[in-house]
Structures are given as C-alpha cells and as structure tokens.
C-alpha positions in Angstrom: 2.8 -2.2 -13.3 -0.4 -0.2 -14.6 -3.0 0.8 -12.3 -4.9 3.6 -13.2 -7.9 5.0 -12.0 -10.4 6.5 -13.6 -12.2 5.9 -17.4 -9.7 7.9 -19.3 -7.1 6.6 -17.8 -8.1 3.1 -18.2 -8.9 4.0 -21.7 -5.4 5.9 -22.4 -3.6 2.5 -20.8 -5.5 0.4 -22.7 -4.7 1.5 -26.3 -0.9 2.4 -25.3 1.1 -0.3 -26.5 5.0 -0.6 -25.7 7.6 -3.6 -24.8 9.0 -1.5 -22.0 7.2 -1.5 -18.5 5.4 1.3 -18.0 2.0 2.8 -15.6 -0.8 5.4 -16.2 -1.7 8.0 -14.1 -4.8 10.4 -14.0 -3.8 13.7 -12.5 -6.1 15.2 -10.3 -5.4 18.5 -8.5 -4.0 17.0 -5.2 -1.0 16.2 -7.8 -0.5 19.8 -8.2 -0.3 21.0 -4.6 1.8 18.0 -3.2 5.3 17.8 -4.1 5.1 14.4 -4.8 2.9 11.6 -6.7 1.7 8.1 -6.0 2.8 5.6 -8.2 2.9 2.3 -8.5 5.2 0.2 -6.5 7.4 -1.2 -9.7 8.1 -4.5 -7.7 10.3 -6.6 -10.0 11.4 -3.4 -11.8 13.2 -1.1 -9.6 14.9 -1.8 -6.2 13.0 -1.0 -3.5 15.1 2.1 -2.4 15.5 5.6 -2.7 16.4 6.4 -6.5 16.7 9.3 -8.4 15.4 9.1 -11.7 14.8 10.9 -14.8 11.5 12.1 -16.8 11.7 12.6 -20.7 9.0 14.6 -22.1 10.2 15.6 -25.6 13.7 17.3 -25.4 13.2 18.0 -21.8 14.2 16.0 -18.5 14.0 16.8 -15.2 15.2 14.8 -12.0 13.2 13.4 -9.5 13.5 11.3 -6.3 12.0 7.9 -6.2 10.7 6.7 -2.5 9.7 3.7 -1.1 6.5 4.0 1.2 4.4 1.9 3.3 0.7 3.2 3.7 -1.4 2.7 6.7 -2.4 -1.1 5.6 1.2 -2.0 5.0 0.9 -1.7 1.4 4.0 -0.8 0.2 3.9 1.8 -3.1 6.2 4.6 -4.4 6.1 8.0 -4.6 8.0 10.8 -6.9 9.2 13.4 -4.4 11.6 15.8 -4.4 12.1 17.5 -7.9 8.3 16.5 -9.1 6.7 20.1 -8.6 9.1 21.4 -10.6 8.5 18.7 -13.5 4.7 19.4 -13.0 5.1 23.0 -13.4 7.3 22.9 -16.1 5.7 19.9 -18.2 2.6 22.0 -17.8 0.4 19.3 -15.9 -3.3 19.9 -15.2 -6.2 18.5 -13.7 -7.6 15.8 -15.6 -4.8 14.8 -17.9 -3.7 11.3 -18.3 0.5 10.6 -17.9 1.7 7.9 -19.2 5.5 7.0 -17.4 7.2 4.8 -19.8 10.6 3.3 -18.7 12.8 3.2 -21.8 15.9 2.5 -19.7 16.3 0.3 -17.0 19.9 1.1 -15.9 19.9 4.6 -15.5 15.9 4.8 -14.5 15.0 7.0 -17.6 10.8 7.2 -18.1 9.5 8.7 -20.9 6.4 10.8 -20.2 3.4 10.3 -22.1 0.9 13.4 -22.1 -2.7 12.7 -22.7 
C-alpha cells in the first residue's frame, strides 16, 4: 500500500516495520488548505466505497470520510475528506512532516497515525 514521495518519506517508510498494512505520506502545505488528502487506493484492503474511518494518534481519534476517486487518467486512488481539516488542525500537522497511517483494525477501519 506504501507510496511515498519524497526522501524522508521514503526513508521514514523504510525503517517503519509493522504486520498490519499501512502507507506513508509527506505533508506538504496543499494538505493543509484542502479538506482532504490523497492516499493510496488500499485495493485488497478496504472496499472500494465511501467509508468512514477512524485516526488514532495517542489518546485521540477523530473521524473522517474515506472516498473513492478516479483521476483524469482513470487511476483510481482515495482520498480522506470530510472530517480531515479538523484532524490536521487538531493533530497539529505541518509542512514537511512525514504520517505514517497504520491500520491496526480491519473491521472497524481504525489507523493509527504515525507522526514523523
């Protein structure tokens, strides 16, 4: 499911180690202003449908809506929507940090947030 873009990111996903699925992302300012993120598409993970799932960082959780998408090229992807400026405000997100979305549990669509 990984993807990321960009040498920390690669770096940070390289040296995370886990038996759960789980992607990296390098936040760049774009993911600030948008209320929503890019993500992988999770094919084989998560049923390609609207989904509301959960993000763990610590003690805290917020809920977010999970979209399918189809770019330009037909490439289908995913995208956190509503509920993800909140978590971004919240979680304290910047520029330049790498996230780290860890999906502990597959039934309820609970990923544990990395911060990096």
């Amino acid at each position: 499911m990984n993807w990321p873009k960009g040498a920390k990111a690669q770096e940070v996903a390289t040296n995370f180690n886990s038996n759960n699925p789980f992607f990296t992302i390098l936040i760049k300012p774009i993911n600030l202003v948008q209320n929503r993120l890019y993500i992988p598409s999770l094919e084989g993970v998560i049923e390609n449908k609207e989904k509301n799932v959960m993000l763990q960082i610590g003690k805290r959780s917020w809920n977010v809506k999970l979209l399918p998408f189809y770019s330009a090229t037909n490439k289908y992807g995913r995208r956190l929507s509503a509920g993800w400026s909140l978590f971004a405000s919240e979680s304290g997100l910047k520029p330049g940090d790498v996230y780290v979305f860890e999906l502990i549990n597959k039934s309820d669509l609970v990923f544990k947030v990395h911060v990096f």
